[in-house]
MARGU-317831 format. One record per residue (C-alpha): residue number from 1; x, y, z; residue in three letters. Coordinates in steps of 0.05 Angstrom, whole numbers, plus 5000, padded with zeros to 4 digits. Each point is the difference from the previous one (the first is absolute). Example, Ala and Ser with C-alpha at 12.3 -4.5 7.8 and 13.67 -1.06 7.14 Angstrom:
# MARGU-317831
<1 <5246 4910 5156> "ALA">
<2 <5027 5069 4987> "SER">
***
This chain:
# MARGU-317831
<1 <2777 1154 2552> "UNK">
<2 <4977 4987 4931> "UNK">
<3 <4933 4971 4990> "UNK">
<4 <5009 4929 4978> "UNK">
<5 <4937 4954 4993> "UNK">
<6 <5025 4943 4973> "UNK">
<7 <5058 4988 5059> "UNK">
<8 <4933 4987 5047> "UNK">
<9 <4982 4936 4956> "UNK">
<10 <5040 4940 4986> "UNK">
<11 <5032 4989 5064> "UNK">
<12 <4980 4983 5082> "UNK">
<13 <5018 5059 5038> "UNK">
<14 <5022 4980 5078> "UNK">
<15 <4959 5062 5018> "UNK">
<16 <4930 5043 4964> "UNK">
<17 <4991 5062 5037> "UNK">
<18 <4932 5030 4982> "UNK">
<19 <4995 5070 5021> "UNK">
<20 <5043 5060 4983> "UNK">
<21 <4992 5045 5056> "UNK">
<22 <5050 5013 5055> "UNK">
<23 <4992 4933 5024> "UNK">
<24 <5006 4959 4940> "UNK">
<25 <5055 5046 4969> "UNK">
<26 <5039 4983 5081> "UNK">
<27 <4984 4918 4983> "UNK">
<28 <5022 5000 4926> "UNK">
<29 <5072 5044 5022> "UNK">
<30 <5003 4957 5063> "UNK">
<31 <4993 4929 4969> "UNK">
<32 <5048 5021 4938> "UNK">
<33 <5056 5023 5049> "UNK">
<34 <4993 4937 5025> "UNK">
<35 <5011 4958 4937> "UNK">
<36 <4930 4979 4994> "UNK">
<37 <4971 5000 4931> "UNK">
<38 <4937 5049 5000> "UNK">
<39 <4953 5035 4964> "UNK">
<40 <4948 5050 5013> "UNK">
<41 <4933 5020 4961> "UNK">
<42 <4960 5068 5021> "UNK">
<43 <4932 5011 4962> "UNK">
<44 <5001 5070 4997> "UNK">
<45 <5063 5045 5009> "UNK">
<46 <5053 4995 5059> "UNK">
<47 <4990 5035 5060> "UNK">
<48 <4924 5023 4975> "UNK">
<49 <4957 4984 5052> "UNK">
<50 <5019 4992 5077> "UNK">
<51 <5071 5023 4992> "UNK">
<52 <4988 5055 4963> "UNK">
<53 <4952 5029 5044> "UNK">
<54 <5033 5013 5062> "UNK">
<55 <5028 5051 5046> "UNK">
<56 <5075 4997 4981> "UNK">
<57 <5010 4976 5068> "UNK">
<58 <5051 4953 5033> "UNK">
<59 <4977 5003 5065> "UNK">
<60 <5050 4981 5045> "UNK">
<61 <4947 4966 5048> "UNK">
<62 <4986 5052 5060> "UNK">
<63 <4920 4997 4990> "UNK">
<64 <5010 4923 5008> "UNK">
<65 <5013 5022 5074> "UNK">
<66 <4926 5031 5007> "UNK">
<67 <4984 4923 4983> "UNK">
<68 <5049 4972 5054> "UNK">
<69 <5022 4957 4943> "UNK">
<70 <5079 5003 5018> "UNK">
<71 <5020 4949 4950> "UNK">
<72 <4965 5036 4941> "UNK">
<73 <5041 5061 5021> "UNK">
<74 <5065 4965 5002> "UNK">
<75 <4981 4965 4932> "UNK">
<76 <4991 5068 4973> "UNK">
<77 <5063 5039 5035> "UNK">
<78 <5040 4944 4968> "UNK">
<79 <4970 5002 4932> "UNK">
<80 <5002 5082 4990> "UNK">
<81 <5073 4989 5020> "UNK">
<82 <5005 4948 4947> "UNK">
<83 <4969 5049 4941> "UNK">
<84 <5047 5052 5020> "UNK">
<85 <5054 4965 4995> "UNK">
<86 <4986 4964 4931> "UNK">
<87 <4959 5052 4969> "UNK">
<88 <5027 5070 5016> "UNK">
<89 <4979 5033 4945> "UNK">
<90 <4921 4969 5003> "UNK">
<91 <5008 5012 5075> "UNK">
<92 <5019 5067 5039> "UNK">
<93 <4980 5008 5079> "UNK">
<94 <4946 5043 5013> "UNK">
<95 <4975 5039 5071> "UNK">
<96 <4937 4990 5026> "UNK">
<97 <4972 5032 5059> "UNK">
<98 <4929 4991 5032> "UNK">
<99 <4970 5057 5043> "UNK">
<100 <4965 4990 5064> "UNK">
<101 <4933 5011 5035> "UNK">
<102 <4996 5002 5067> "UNK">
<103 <5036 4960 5050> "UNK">
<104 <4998 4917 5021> "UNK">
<105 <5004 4951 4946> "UNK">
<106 <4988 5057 4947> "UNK">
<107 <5052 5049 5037> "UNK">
<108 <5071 5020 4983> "UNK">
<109 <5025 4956 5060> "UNK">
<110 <4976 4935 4963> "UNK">
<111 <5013 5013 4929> "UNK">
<112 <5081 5020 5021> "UNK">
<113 <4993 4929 5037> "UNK">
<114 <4972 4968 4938> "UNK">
<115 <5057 5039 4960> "UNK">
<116 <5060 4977 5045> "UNK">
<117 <4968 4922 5002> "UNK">
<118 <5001 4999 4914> "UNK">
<119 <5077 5034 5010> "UNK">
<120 <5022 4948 5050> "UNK">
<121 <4969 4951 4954> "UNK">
<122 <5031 5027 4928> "UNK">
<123 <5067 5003 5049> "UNK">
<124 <5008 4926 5014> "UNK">
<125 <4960 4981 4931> "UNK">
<126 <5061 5036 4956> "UNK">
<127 <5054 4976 5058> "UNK">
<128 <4969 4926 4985> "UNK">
<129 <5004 5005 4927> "UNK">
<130 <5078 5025 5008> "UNK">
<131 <4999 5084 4990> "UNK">
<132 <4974 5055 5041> "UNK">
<133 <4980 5060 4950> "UNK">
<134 <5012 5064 5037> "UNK">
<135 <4926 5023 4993> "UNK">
<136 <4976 5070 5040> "UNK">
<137 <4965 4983 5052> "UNK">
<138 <4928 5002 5014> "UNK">
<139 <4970 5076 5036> "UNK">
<140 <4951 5021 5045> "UNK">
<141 <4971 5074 4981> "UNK">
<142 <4962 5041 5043> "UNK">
<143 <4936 5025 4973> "UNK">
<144 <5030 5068 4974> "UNK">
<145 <5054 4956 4982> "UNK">
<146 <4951 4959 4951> "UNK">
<147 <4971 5061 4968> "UNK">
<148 <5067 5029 4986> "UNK">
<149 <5011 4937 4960> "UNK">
<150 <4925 4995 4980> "UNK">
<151 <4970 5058 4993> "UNK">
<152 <4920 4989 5001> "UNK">
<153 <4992 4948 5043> "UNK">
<154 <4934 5000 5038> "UNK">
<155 <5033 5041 5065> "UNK">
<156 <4931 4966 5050> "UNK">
<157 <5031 4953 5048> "UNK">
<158 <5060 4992 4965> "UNK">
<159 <5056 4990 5047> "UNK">
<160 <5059 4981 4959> "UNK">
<161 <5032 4960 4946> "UNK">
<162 <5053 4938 4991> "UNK">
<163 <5040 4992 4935> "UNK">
<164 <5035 4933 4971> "UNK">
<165 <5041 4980 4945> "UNK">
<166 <4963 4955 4946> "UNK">
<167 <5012 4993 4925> "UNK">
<168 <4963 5011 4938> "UNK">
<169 <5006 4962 4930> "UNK">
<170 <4994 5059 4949> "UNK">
<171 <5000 4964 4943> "UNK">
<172 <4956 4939 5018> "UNK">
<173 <4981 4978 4929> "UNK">
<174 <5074 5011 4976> "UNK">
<175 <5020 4953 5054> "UNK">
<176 <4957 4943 4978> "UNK">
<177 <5031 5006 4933> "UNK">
<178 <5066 4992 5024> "UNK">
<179 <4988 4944 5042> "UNK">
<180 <4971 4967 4939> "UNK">
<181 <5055 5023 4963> "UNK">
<182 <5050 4967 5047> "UNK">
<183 <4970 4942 5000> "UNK">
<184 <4994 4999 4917> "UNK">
<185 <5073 5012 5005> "UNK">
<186 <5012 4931 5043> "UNK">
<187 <4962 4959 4949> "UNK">
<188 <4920 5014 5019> "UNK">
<189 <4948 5001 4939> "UNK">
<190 <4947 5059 5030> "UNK">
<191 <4944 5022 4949> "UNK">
<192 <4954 5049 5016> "UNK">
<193 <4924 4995 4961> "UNK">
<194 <5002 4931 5008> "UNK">
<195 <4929 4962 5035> "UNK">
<196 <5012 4939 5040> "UNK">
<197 <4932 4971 4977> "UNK">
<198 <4998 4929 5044> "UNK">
<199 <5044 4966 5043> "UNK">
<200 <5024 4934 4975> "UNK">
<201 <5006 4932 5035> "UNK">
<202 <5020 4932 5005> "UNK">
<203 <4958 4947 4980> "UNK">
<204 <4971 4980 5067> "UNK">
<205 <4999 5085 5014> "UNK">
<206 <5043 4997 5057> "UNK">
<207 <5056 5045 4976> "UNK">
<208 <4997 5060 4963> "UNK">
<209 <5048 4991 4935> "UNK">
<210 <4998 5079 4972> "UNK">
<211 <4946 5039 4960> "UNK">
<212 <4960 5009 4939> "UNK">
<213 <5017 5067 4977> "UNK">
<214 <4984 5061 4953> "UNK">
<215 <5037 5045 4970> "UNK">
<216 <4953 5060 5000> "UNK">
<217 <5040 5040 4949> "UNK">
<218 <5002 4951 4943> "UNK">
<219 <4941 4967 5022> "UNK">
<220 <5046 4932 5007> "UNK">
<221 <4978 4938 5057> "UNK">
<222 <5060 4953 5014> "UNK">
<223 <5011 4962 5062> "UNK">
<224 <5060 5020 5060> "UNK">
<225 <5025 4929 5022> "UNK">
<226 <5028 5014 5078> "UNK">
<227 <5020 4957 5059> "UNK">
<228 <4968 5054 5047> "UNK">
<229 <4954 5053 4984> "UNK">
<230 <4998 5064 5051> "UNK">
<231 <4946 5042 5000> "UNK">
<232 <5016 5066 5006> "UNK">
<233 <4933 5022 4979> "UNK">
<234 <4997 5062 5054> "UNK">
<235 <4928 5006 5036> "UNK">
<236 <4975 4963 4942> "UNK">
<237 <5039 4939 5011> "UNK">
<238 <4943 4957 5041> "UNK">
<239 <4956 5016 4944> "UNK">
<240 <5055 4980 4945> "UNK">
<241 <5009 4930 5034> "UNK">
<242 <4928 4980 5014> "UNK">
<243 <4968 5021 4931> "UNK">
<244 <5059 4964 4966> "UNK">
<245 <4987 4940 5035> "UNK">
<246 <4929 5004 5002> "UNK">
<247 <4994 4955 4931> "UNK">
<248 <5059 4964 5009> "UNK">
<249 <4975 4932 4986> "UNK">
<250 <4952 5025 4941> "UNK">
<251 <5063 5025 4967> "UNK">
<252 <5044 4941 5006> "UNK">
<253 <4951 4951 4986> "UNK">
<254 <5016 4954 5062> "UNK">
<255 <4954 4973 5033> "UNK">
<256 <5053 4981 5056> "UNK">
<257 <4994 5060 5027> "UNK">
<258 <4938 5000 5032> "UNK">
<259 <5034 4957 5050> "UNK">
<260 <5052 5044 5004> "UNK">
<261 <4958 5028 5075> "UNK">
<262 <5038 5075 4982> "UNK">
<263 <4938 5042 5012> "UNK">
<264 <5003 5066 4972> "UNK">
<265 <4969 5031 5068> "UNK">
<266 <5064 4978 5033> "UNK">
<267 <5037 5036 4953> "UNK">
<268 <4957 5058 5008> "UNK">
<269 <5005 5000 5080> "UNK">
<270 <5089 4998 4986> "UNK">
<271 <4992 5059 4963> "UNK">
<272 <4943 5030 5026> "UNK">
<273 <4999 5079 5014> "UNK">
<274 <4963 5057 4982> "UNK">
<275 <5005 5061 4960> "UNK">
<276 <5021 5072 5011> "UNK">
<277 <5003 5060 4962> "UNK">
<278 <5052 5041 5021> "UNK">
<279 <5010 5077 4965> "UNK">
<280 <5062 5050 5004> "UNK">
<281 <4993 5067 4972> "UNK">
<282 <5061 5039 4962> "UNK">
<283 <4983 5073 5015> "UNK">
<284 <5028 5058 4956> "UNK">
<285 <5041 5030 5069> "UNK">
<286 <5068 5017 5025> "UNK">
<287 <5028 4937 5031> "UNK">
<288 <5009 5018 5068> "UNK">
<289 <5082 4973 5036> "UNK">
<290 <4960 4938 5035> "UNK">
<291 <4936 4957 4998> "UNK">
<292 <4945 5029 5042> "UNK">
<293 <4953 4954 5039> "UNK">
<294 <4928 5031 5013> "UNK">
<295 <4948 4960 5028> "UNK">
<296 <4930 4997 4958> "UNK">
<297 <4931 4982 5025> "UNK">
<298 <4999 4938 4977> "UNK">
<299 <5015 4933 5059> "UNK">
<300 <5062 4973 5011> "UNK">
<301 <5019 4931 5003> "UNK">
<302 <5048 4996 5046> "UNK">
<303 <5004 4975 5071> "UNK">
<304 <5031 5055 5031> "UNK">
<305 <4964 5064 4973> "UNK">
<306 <4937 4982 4968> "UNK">
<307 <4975 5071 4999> "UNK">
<308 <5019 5023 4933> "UNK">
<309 <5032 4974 4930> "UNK">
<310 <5065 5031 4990> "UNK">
<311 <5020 5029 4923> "UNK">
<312 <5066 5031 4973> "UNK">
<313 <5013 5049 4962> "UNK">
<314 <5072 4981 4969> "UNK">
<315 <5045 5040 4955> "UNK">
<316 <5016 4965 4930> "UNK">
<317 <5032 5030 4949> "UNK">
<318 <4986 5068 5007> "UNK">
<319 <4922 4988 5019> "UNK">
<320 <4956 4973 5056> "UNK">
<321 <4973 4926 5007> "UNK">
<322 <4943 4993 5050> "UNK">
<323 <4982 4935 5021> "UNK">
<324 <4975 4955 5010> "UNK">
<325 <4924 4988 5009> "UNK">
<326 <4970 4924 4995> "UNK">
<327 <4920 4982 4984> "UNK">
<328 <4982 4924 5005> "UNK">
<329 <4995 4980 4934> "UNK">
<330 <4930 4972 4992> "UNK">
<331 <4979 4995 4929> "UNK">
<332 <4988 4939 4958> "UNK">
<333 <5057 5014 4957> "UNK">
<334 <5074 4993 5013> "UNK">
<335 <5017 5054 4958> "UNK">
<336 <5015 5068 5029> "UNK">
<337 <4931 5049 4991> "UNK">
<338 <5008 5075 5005> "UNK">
<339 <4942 5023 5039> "UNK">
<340 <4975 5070 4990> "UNK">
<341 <5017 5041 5054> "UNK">
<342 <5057 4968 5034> "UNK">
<343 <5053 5038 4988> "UNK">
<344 <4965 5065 5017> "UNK">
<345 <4974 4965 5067> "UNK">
<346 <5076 4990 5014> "UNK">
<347 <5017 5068 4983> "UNK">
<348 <4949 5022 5049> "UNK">
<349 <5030 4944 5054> "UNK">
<350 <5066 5030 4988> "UNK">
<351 <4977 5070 5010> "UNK">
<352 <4966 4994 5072> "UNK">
<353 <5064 4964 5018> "UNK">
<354 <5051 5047 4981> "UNK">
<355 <4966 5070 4973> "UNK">
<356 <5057 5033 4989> "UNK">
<357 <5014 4969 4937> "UNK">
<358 <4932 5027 4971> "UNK">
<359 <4999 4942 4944> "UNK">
<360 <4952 5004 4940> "UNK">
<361 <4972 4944 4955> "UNK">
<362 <5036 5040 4949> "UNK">
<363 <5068 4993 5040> "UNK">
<364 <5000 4921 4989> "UNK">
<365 <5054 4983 4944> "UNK">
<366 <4990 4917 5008> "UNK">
<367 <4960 4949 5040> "UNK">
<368 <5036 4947 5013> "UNK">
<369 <4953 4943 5021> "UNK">
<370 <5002 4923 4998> "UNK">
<371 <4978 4948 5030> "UNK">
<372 <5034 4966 5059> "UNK">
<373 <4982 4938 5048> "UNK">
<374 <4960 5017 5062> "UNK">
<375 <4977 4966 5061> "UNK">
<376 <4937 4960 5001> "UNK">
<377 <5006 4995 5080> "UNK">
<378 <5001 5076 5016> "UNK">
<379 <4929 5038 4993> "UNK">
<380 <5034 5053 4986> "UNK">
<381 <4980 5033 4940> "UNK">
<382 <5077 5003 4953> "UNK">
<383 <5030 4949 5046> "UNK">
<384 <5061 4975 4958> "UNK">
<385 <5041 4940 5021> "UNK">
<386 <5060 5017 5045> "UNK">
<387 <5040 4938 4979> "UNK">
<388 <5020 4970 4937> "UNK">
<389 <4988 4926 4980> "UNK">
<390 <5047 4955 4968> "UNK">
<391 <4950 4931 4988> "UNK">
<392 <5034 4934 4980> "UNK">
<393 <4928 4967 4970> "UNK">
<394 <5055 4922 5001> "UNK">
<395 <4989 5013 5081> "UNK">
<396 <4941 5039 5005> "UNK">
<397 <4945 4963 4944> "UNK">
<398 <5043 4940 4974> "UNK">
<399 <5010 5038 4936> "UNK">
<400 <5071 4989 4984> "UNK">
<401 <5038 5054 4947> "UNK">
<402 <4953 5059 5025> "UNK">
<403 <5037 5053 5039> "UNK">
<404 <4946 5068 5020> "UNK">
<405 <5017 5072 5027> "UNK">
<406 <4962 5044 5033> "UNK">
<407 <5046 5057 5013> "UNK">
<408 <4979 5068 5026> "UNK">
<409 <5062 5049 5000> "UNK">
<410 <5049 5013 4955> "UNK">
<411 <5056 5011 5064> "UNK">
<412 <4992 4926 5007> "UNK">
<413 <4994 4981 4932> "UNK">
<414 <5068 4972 4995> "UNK">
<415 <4994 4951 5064> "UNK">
<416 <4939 4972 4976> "UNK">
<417 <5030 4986 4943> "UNK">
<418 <5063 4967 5028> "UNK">
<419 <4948 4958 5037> "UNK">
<420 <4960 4982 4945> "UNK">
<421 <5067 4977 4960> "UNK">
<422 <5028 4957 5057> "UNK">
<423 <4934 4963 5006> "UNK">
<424 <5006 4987 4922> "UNK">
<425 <5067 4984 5015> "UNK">
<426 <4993 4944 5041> "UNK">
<427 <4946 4967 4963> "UNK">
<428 <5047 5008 4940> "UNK">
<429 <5054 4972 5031> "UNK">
<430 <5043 5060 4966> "UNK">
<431 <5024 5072 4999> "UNK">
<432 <5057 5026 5048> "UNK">
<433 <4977 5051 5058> "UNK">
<434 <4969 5063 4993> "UNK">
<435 <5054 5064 4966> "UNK">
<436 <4939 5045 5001> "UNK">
<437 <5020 5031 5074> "UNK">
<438 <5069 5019 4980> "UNK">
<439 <5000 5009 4918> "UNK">
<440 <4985 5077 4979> "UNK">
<441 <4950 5007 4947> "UNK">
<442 <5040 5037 4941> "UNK">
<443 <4975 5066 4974> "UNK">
<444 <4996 4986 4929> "UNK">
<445 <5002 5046 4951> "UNK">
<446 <4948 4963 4955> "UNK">
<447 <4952 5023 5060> "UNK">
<448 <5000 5082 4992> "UNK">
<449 <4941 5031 5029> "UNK">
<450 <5004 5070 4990> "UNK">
<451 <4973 5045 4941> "UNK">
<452 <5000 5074 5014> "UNK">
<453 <5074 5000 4975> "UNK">
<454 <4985 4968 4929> "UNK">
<455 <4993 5032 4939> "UNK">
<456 <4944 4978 4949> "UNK">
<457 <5047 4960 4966> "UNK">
<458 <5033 4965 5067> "UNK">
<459 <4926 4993 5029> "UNK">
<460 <4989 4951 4934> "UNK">
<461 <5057 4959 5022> "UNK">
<462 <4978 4997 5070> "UNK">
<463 <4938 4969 4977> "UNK">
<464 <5037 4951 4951> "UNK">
<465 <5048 4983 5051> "UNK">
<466 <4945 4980 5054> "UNK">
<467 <4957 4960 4949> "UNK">
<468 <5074 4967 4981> "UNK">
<469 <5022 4988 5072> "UNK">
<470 <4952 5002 5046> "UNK">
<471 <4942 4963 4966> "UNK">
<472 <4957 5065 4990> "UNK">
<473 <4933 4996 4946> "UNK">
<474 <4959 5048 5022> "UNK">
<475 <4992 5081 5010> "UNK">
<476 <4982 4992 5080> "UNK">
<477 <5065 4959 5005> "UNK">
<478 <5034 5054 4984> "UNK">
<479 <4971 5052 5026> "UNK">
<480 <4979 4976 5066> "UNK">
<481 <5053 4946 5023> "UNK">
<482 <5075 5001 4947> "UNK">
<483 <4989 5080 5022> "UNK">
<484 <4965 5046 5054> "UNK">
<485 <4997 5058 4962> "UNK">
<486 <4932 5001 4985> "UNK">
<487 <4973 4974 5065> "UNK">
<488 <5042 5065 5028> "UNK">
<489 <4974 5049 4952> "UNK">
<490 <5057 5015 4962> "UNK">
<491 <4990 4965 4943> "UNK">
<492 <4966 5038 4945> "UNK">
<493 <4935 4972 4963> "UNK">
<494 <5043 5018 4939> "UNK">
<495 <5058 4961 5027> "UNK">
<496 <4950 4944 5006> "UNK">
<497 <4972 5005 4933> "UNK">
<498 <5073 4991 4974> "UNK">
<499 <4997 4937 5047> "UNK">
<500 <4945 4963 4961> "UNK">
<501 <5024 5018 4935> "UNK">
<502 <5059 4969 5007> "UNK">
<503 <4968 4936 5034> "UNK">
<504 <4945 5009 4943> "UNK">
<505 <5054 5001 4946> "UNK">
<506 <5040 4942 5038> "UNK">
<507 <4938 4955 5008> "UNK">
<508 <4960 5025 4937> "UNK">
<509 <4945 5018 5038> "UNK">
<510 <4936 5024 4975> "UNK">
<511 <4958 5061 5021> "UNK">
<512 <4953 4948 5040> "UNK">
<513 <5063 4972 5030> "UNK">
<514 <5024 5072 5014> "UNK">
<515 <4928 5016 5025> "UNK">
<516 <5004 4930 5045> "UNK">
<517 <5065 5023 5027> "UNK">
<518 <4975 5075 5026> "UNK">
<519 <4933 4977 5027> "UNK">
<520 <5046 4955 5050> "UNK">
<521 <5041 5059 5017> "UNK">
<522 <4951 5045 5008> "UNK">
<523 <4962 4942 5045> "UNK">
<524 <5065 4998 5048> "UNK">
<525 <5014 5035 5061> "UNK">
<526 <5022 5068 4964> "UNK">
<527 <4971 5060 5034> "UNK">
<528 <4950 5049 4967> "UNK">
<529 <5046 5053 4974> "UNK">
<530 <5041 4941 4969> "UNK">
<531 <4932 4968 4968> "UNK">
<532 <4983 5068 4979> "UNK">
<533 <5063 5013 4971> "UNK">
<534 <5002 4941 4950> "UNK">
<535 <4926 4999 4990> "UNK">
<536 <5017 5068 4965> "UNK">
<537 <5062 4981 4965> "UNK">
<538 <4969 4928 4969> "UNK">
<539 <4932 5044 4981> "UNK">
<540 <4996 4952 4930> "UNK">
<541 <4995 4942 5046> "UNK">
<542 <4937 5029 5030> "UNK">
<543 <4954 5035 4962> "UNK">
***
């Protein structure tokens, strides 16, 4: 997946993905299966934003029952069977179980209901798609039952527990990498750092014919010629489409356009949603055998308990994830602000919810927050969309060549994307049908996440070997997404100062561009021992 510039000029692409989250990295691997020729761009690094900041969750669709939504459930069910089956070493099954308080809707009588509706559900989903995994099945507990397996629980009105089998991606950036890898392998062009400045168009602006482009690392602009652009942009992607067509007749000069009647506030109403932050917390704690629900203070959204918000506290990798809280994101900017504060206020959250994990400020090893579409129409405060959008702009604004996403889990990531590819498809007129549901995702080698094995010297060449393979050019891709080391705890500051010496050496960086490279790490989502740590061990950078 070597980074190659100049294969992105020259030629018309049948497909431009722009995006390289877990959506566009599903649409790039999806359309390459099928034959198509496609390329993708991503400004920053893969799997940086959205994607990177998740749960680790591949939710399997139960709490899509608390919406009544049946056929988000089964569209779930069917894709966690699908990621299992392709991806078994990305994605391992994982038991969840809820407890209860107090009886009706909210008692153990209704949750075992819900359970046994989402296990006759999975049961005909897998029999439809052709296998029936032999999965344990789901469990009611009695309340001494649920402290056995939970030991702290708030014990006032609780009257029991139900357990389920779900799934878990543990190495969420790693999988994005493969997908991109796989789809390198079947002829893709994907380059990471790269801006897609403007759209371009036709001369009467009816069809979108690629992208003006810059290469942010060598400071290069060249155009992407595409029959179909898809805009994979994440929560960002009605912004992406409306400011890049905003000027589009200044920049081409053609006055035809203004005749064109594509108003920009139609595209803006396609695309239209709002923003959320949304924040999970890695805690320094024993992973506990399951994910634990506890109910917060904070509303729920749903339509058939609207008491409380329910978070999880899920084992990974030997620690604790807690998620996951969402604030309406309300600022000017699009760009994700920490506010002073937050994380502390959801320590505190956490705390009255489940006490018996006595958490600490100090305890918190990584934040992982992004951004992530929300719902304009619900007042409540962190209302995220429940559905993902696939928007074909030909249909929807007479904007031919312009294919948008608006996806919101990374379960369904793959669907959406098959959708997405057999709209461009058709408007194409080529590309076979969609491998993606049946072709496993390799494990390749070129892909290694883990450090705490490596010598000094091996460490070096796991750093070369990601900024060879896997498109990495700076210290927090390294640190924070080709490994979890760091975000963990476990990797050393020293181990990270060998880490930018050899990308220092590599790149010839200066002690500004050194300096540059810390300040965004230490601006991240480490926690404050971490911060601490390297503030100590880089003390030259800082005095």
């Amino acid at each position: 997946m070597k980074r190659d510039i100049d294969a992105l000029g020259g030629r018309q692409f049948d497909v431009l993905v722009v995006g390289g989250g877990v959506h566009g990295a599903c649409v790039v691997r999806d359309a390459a299966l099928r034959g198509l020729s496609v390329a993708l761009i991503e400004q920053c690094d893969y799997s940086s934003a959205t994607s990177h900041n998740s749960l680790k969750t591949i939710h399997g669709g139960i709490r899509y029952l608390q919406h009544l939504n049946i056929k988000r459930a089964v569209e779930s069910i069917r894709e966690q069977d699908v990621l299992l089956r392709i991806a078994p070493h990305l994605v391992q099954p994982l038991r969840f179980m809820m407890p209860c308080y107090g009886w009706m809707m909210r008692g153990p009588v209704a949750t075992a209901l819900g359970v046994v509706l989402f296990e006759i559900l999975g049961f005909f989903t897998r029999l439809a798609g052709g296998h029936l995994p032999r999965w344990p099945a789901g469990s009611v507990h009695s309340a001494s039952g649920a402290l056995a397996l939970a030991p702290g629980l708030d014990t006032r009105k609780l009257t029991g527990a139900a357990s389920w089998l779900d799934a878990q991606v543990s190495l969420a950036d790693k999988a994005v990498l493969q997908m991109l890898e796989h789809a390198s392998e079947n002829h893709a062009v994907v380059a990471n750092y790269v801006r897609a400045d403007a759209l371009s168009f036709t001369a009467d602006g009816r069809r979108v014919t690629g992208v003006t482009a810059t290469d942010t690392i060598a400071g290069k602009n060249f155009d992407i010629a595409a029959r179909l652009v898809i805009n994979a942009a994440g929560p960002w992607a009605n912004h992406w489409v409306n400011t890049r067509i905003a000027h589009r007749g200044d920049e081409s000069g053609n006055t035809a356009l203004a005749d064109s009647r594509l108003s920009d506030s139609r595209l803006t109403d396609s695309l239209r949603v709002g923003l959320v932050k949304s924040m999970n917390l890695l805690i320094d704690a024993p992973a506990a055998d399951m994910a634990i629900g506890v109910k917060s203070r904070l509303q729920s959204d749903s339509k058939v308990d609207a008491a409380n918000r329910l978070y999880f506290a899920i084992p990974w990798l030997g620690k604790t994830l807690i998620g996951t809280t969402h604030y309406t994101h309300r600022a000017d900017s699009r760009e994700l602000e920490n506010q002073p504060g937050e994380v502390d206020a959801f320590v505190d959250e956490f705390n009255a919810a489940y006490p018996a994990m006595n958490l600490f400020p100090d305890d918190v090893l990584y934040c992982y927050q992004g951004l992530t579409p929300g719902d304009d129409a619900v007042d409540a405060d962190g209302a995220k969309l429940h559905h993902s959008k696939v928007i074909d702009h030909q249909l929807v604004d007479k904007l031919a060549g312009l294919i948008s996403i608006i996806g919101i889990k990374w379960t369904t990531a793959r669907r959406v994307a098959e959708h997405a590819v057999d709209i461009a498809s058709a408007h194409l007129n080529a590309g076979g049908a969609c491998l993606t549901r049946t072709t496993p995702i390799p494990d390749y080698p070129a892909t290694a996440h883990h450090t705490e094995s490596l010598n000094d010297e091996q460490l070096r060449q796991f750093v070369l070997s990601h900024v060879q393979h896997t498109q990495a050019f700076k210290l927090d891709d390294i640190v924070l997404r080709r490994t979890n080391d760091l975000v963990l705890g476990t990797m050393t500051s020293q181990r990270v100062r060998l880490v930018i010496d050899t990308l220092a050496t590599h790149f010839s960086w200066s002690m500004s561009d050194q300096r540059e490279q810390l300040d965004s790490l230490l601006a991240s989502g480490i926690g404050p021992r971490t911060r601490a740590a390297l503030s100590a061990e880089f003390t030259e950078f800082y005095v």
